[in-house]
Each structure stands twice: as C-alpha cells, then as structure tokens.
C-alpha atoms as an extended CHARMM CRD file, in Angstrom:
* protein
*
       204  EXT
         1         1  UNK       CA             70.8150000000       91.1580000000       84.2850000000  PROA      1               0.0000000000
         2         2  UNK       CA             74.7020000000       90.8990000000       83.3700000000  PROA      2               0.0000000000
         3         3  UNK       CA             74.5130000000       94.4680000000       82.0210000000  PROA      3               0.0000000000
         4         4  UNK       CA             72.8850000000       96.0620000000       85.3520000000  PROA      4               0.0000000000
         5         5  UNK       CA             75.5350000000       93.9860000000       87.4710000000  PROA      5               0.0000000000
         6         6  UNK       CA             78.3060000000       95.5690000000       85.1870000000  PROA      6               0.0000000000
         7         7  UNK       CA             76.8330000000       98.9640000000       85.3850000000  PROA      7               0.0000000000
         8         8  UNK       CA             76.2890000000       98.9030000000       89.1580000000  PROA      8               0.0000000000
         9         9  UNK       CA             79.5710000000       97.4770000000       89.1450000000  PROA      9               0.0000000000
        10        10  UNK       CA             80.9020000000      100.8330000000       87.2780000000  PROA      10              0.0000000000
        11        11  UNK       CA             79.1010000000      102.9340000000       89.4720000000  PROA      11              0.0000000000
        12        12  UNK       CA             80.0110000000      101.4100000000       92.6480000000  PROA      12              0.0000000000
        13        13  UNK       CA             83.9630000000      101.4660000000       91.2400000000  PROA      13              0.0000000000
        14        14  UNK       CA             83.9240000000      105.4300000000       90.1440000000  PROA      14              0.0000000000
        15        15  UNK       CA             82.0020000000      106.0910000000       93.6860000000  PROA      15              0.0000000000
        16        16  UNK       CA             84.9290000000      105.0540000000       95.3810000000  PROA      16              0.0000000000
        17        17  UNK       CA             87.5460000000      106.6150000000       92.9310000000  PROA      17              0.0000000000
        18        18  UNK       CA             86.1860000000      109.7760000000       93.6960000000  PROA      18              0.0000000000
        19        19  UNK       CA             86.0680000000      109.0370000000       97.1620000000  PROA      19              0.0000000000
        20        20  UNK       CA             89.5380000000      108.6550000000       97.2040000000  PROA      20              0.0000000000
        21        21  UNK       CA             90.5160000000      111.2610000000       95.1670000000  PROA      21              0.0000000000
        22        22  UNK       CA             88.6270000000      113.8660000000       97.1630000000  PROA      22              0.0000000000
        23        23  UNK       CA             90.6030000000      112.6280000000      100.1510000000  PROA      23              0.0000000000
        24        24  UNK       CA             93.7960000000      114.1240000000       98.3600000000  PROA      24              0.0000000000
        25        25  UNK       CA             94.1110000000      118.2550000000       97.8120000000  PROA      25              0.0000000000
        26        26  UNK       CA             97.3500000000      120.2280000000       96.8300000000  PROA      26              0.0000000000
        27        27  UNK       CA             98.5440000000      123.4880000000       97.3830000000  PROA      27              0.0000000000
        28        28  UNK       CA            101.2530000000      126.1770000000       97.7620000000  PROA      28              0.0000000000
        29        29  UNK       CA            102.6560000000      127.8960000000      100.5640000000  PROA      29              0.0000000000
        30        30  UNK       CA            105.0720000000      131.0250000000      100.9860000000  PROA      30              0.0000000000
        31        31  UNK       CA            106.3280000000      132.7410000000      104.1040000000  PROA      31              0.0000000000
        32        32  UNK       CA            109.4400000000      134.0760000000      106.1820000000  PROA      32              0.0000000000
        33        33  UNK       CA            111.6580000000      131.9330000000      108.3880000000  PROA      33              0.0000000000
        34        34  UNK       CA            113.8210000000      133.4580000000      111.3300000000  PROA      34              0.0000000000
        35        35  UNK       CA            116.6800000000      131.9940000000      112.9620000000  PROA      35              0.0000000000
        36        36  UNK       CA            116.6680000000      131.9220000000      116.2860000000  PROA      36              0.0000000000
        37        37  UNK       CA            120.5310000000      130.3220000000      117.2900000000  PROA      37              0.0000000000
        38        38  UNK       CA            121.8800000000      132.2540000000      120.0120000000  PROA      38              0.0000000000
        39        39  UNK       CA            121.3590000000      129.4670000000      122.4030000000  PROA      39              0.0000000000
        40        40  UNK       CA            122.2970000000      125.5800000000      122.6460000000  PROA      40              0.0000000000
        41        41  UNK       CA            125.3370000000      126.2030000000      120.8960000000  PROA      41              0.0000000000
        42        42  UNK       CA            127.9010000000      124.8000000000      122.6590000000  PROA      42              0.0000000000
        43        43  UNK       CA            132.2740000000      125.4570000000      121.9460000000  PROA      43              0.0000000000
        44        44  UNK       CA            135.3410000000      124.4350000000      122.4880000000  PROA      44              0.0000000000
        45        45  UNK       CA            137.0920000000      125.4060000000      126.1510000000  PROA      45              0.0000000000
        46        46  UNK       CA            138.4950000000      128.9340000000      125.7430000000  PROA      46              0.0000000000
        47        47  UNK       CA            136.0020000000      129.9580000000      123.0950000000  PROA      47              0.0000000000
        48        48  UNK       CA            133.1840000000      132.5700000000      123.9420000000  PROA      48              0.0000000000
        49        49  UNK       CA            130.6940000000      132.0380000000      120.2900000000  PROA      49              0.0000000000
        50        50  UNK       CA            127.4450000000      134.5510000000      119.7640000000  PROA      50              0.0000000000
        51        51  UNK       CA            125.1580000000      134.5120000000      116.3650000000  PROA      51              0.0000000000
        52        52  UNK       CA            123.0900000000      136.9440000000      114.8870000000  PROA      52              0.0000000000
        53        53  UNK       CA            119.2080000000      135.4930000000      114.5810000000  PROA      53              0.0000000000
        54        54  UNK       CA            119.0440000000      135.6100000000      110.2590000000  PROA      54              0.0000000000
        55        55  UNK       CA            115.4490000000      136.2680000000      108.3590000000  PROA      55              0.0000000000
        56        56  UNK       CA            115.2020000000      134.2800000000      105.4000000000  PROA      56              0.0000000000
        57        57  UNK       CA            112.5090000000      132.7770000000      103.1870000000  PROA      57              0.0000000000
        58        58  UNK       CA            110.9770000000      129.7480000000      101.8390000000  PROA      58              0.0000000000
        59        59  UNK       CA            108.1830000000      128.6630000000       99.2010000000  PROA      59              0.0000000000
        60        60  UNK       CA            107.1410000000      125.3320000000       97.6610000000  PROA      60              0.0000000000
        61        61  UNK       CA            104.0000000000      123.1350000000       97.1020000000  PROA      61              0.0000000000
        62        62  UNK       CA            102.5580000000      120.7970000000       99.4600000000  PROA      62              0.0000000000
        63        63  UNK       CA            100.0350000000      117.5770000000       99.2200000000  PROA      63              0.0000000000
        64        64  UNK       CA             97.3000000000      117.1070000000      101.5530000000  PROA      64              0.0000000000
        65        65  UNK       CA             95.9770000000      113.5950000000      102.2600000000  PROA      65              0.0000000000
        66        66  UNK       CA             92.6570000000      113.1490000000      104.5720000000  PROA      66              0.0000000000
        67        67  UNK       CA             91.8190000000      109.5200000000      105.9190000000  PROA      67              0.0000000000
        68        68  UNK       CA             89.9390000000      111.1200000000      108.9020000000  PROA      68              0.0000000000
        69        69  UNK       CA             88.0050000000      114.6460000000      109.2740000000  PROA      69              0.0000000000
        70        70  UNK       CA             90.0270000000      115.5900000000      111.4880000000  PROA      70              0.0000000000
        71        71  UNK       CA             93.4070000000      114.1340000000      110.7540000000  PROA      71              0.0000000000
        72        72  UNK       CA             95.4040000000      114.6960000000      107.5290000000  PROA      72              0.0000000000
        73        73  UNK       CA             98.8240000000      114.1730000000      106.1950000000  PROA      73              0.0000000000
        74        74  UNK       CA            100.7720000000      117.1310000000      104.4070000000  PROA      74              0.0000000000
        75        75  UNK       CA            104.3730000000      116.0190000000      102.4150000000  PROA      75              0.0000000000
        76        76  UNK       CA            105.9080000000      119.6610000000      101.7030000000  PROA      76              0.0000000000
        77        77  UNK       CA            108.6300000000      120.0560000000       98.5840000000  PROA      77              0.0000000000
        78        78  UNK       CA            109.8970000000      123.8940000000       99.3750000000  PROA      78              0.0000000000
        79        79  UNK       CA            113.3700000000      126.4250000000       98.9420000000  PROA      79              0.0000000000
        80        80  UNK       CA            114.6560000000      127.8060000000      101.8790000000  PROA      80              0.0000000000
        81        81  UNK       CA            117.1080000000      131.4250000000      101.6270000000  PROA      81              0.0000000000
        82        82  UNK       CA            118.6630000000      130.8550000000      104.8040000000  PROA      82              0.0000000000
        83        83  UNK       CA            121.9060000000      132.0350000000      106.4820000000  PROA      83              0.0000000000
        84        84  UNK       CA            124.2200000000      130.9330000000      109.5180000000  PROA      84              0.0000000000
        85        85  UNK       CA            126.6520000000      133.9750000000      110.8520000000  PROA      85              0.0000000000
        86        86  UNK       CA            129.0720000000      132.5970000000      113.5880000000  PROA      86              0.0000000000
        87        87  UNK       CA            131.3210000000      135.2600000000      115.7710000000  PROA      87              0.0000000000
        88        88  UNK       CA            133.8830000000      133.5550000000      117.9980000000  PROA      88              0.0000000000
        89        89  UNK       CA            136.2970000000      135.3590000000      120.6410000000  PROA      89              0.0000000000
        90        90  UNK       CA            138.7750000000      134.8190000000      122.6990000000  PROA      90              0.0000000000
        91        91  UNK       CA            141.5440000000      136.7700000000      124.6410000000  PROA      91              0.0000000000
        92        92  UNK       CA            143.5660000000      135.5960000000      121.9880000000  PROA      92              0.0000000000
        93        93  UNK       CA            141.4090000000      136.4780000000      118.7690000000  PROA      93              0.0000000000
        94        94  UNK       CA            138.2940000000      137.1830000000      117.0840000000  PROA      94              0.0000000000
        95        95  UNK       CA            136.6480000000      135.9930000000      113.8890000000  PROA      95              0.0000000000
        96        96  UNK       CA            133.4220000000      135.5620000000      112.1540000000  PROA      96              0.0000000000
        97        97  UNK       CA            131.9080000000      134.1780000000      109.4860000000  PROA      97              0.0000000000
        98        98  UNK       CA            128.3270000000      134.2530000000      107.6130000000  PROA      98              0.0000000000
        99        99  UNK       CA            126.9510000000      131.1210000000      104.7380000000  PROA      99              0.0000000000
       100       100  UNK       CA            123.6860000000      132.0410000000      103.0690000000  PROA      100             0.0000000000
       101       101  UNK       CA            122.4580000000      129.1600000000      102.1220000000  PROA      101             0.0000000000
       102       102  UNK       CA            119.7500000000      127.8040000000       99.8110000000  PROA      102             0.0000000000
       103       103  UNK       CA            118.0900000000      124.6440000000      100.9860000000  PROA      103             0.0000000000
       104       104  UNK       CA            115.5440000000      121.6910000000       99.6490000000  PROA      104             0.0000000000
       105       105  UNK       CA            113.3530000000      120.5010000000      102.1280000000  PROA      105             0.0000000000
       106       106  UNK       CA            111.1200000000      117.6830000000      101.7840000000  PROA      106             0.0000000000
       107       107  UNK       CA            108.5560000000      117.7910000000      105.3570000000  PROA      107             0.0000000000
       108       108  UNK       CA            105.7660000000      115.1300000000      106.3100000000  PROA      108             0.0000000000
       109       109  UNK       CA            103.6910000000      116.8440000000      108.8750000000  PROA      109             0.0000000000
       110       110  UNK       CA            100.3950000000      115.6880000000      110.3640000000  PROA      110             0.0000000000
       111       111  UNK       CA             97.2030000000      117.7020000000      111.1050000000  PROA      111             0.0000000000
       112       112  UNK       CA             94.9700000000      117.3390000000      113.8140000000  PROA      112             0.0000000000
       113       113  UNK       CA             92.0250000000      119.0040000000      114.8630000000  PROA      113             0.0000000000
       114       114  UNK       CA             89.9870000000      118.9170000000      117.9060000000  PROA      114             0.0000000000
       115       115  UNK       CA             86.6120000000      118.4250000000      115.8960000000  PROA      115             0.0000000000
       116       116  UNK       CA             85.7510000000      118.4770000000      112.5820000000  PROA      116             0.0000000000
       117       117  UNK       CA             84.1280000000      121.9510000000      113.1840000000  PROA      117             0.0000000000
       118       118  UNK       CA             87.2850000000      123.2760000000      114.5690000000  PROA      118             0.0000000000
       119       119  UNK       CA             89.3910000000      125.7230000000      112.1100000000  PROA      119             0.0000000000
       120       120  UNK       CA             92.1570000000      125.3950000000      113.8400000000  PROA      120             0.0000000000
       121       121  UNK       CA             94.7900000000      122.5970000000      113.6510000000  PROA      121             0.0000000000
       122       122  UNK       CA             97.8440000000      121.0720000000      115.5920000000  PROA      122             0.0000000000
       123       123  UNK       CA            100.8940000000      121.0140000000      113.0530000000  PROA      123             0.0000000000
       124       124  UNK       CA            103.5570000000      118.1270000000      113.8400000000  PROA      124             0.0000000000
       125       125  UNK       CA            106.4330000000      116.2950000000      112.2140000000  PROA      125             0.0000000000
       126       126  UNK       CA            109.3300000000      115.8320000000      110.4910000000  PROA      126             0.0000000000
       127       127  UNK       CA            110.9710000000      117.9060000000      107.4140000000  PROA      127             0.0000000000
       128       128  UNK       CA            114.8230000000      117.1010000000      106.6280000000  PROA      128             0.0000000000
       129       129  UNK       CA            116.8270000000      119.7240000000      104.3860000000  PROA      129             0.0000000000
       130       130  UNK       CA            119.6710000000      119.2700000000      101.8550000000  PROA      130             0.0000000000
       131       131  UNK       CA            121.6270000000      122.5600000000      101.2100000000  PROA      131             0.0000000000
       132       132  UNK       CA            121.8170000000      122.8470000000       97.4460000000  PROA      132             0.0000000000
       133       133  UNK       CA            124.2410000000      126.2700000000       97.6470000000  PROA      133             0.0000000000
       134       134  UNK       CA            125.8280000000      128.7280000000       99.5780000000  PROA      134             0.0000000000
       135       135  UNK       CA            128.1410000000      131.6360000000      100.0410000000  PROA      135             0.0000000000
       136       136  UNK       CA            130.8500000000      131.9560000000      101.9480000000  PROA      136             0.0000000000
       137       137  UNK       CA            132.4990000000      135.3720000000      103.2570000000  PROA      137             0.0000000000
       138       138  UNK       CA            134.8320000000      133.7680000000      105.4940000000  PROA      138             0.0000000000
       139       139  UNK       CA            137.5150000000      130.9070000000      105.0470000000  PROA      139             0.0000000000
       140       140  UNK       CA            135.0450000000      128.3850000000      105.5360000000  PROA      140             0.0000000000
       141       141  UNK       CA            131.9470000000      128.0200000000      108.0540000000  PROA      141             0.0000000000
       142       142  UNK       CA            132.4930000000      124.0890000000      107.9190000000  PROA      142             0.0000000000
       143       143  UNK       CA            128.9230000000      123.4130000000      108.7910000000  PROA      143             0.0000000000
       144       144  UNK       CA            127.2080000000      120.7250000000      107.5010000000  PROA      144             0.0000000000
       145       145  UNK       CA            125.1590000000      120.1650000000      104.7330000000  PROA      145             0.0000000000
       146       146  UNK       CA            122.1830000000      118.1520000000      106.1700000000  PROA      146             0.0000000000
       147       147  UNK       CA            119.9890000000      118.9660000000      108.4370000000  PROA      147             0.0000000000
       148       148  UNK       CA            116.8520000000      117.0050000000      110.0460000000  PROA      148             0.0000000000
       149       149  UNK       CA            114.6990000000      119.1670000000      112.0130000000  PROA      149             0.0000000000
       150       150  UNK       CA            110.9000000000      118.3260000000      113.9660000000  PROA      150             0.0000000000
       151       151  UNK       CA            108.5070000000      120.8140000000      113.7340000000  PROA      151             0.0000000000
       152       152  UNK       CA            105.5760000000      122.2190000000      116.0590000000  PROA      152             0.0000000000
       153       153  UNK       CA            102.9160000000      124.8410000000      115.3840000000  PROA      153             0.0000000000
       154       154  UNK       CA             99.8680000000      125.3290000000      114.7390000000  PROA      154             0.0000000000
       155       155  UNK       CA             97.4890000000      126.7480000000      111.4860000000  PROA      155             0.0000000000
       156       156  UNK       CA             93.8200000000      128.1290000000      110.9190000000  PROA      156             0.0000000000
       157       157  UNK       CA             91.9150000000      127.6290000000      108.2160000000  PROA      157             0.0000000000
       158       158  UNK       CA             89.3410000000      129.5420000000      106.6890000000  PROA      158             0.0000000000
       159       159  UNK       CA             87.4770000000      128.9020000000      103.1430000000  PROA      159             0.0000000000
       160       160  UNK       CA             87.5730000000      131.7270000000      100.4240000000  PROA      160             0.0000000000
       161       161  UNK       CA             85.3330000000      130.7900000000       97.7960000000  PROA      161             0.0000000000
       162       162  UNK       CA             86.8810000000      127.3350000000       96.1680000000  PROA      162             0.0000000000
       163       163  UNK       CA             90.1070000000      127.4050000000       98.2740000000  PROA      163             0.0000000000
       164       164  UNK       CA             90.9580000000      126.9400000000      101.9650000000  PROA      164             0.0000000000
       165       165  UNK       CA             93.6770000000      129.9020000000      103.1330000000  PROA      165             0.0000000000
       166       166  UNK       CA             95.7590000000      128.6060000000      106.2350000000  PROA      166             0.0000000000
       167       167  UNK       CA             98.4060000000      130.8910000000      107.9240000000  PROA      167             0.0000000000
       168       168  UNK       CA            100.3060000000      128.7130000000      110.2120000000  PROA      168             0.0000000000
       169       169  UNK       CA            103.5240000000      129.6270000000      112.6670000000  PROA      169             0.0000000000
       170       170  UNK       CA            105.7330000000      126.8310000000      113.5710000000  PROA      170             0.0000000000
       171       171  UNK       CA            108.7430000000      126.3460000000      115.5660000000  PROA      171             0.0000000000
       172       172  UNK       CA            111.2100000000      123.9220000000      114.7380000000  PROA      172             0.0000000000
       173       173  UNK       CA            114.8140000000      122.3190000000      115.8900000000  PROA      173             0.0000000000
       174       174  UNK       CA            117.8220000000      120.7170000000      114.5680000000  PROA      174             0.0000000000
       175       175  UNK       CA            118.0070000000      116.6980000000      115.6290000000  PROA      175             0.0000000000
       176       176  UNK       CA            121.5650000000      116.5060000000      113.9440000000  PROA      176             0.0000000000
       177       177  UNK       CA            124.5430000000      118.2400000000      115.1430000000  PROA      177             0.0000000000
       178       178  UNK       CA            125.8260000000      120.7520000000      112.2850000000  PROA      178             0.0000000000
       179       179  UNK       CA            129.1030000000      121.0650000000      113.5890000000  PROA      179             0.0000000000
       180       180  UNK       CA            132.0320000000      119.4430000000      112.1630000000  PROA      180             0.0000000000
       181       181  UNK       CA            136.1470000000      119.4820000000      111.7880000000  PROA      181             0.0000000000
       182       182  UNK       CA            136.0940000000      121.8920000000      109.7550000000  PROA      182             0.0000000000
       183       183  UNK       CA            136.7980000000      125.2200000000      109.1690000000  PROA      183             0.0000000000
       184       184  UNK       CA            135.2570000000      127.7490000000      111.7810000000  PROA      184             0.0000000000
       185       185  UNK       CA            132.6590000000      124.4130000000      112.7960000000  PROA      185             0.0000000000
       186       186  UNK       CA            135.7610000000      122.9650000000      114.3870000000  PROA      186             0.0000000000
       187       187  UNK       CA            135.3910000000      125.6320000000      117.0900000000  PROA      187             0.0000000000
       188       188  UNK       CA            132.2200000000      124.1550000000      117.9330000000  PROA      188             0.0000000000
       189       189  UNK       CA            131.1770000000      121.1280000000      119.8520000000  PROA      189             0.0000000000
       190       190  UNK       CA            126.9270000000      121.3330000000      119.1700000000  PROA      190             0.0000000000
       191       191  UNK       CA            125.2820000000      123.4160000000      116.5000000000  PROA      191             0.0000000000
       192       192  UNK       CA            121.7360000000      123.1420000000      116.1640000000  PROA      192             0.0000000000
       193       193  UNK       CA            119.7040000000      125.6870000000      114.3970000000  PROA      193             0.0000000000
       194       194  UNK       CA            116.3590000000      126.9950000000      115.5030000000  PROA      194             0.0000000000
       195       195  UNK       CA            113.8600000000      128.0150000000      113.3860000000  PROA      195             0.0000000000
       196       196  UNK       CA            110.4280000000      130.2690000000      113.8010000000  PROA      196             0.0000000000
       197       197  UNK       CA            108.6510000000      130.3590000000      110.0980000000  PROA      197             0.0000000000
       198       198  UNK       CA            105.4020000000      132.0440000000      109.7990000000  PROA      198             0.0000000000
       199       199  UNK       CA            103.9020000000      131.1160000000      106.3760000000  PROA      199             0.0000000000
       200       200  UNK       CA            100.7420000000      131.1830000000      104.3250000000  PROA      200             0.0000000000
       201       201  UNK       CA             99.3350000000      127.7180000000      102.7570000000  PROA      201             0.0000000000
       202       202  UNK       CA             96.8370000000      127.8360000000      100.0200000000  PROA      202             0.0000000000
       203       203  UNK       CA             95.1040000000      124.6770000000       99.7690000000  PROA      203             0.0000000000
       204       204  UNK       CA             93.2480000000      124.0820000000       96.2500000000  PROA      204             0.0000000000
C-alpha cells in the first residue's frame, strides 16, 4: 500500500513538472529597426533641429511563459545597431552630428490573443536599453545613455513542423527624455526616439 501511495505520489509530482515545464518555450528573434525621430523633438528658442530616420538592426533570444492559452509572457535579451544623427540651424550657424550606437535591451512583453484558435496576437510592454558603445563623428552628441521605451504591435504565428515562426511589427517610444547638458543635447529641450522594428521570432 505504502509503495502504490509513493508511486502515485511520483507520478502525480512528474505530471505536474511537465506541466509546468511545457508552459515555458524559448526562442530567437532577428529583424530591422527604423528610426522614426523627425517629430516630438523639441529645442532651444532660436534653434530650427531636423533628423534623418536611421535603419539599424537587432537580434537576441527570448523566453516564452504561458499561464493561459491565450495569454503569455515573453522577457527578450537582444543587440540593437542603432544610430541618432542631429542637424541644428540657425541664422547664426549650422552643425550636425551622428552616434551609432550599440545597445542591450532587456523587454517583458505580454501576448494576448482573442481565442486560443486565433494566430494572431496583441504585443505589449516594456523593454529598457543600456547603450554598451558608440561612435561619435561630431564633438559630442551628449545624448544619454538609457533609454526606457513601451512597445505596441502585433505578431502571427504559424507552426512549421516542431517550431512556431512569428513575424511581428511593433512600434515603440521613448518614456525618458534623452536630452541632456551636454554637447550638441544641450541644444535640445525633449528627445525621444521612435522606433518601427519588424522582426522574425522563432519559438522552439
């Protein structure tokens, strides 16, 4: 009798291990990202400031974790190739400057779907991003290093063989102000960057 309890025990404590662990999936993801900041930048009286939109890049891994069928939890780790090119004027002058930049971001998004037939799948949330190196062809952008940006878009999914292949396109923008004191950032009041990424996720 004690060795049935034990074994139903054993069975009833790897059921639910492997319950959990299905729950939990990982993957990879690759795609372009374009910067979109002509707009809600804001300078200093006197000063007329334009930007050039900038296509850069990003890749990383992501973690998947499903409580409902049709809610889950992603927490990205990814590299971002991304540039900022600033061109002020005045009657008095003109300068510019361009950092390429390469970023860590670390996202939490959430996934919702309307049903669990649906392949599609409302992408929202959070990723902050800590500029690990740049380049500088001017004096000095000045532009801050962190940035904490939310994020809306939307992915389908579709199964190919063992895996689950989701393209998604996703808007996001800046919470915190890049500007600063410094260098040609001191010329700006606001800057908050914009960001259109369309990417592929591969979900194992």
């Amino acid at each position: 009798m004690r060795t049935t309890l034990l074994l139903l025990l054993l069975a009833l404590l790897t059921t639910t291990a492997t319950a959990q662990e299905s729950k939990v999936k990982y993957g990879f993801f690759a795609g372009a990202v374009l910067r979109l900041n002509s707009f809600d930048q804001h300078t200093k009286e006197g000063v007329t400031f334009t930007t050039v939109n900038y296509l850069g890049y990003a890749a990383g891994a992501n973690v998947y974790y499903q409580p409902a069928p049709v809610f889950s939890l992603r927490g990205t780790l990814g590299l971002h190739l991304e540039g900022d090119e600033l061109k002020f004027f005045s009657q008095e002058f003109s300068i510019s400057g361009k950092l390429v930049s390469t970023f860590l971001s670390t996202g939490v998004h959430a996934l919702l779907k309307r049903n669990e037939q649906s392949r599609w799948q409302l992408v929202a949330g959070l990723t902050p991003y800590f500029r690990l190196n740049s380049e500088d062809n001017s004096a000095g952008t000045g532009l801050r290093a962190f940035d904490l940006a939310s994020d809306l878009g939307v992915n389908y999914s579709f199964p190919v063989k063992s895996v689950q292949i989701m393209p998604e396109l996703r808007f996001s923008r800046s919470l915190t102000n890049a500007a600063s004191e410094n260098g040609l950032a001191g010329m700006l009041n606001s800057y908050y960057r914009h960001r259109l990424s369309f990417s592929v996720h591969l979900v194992i």
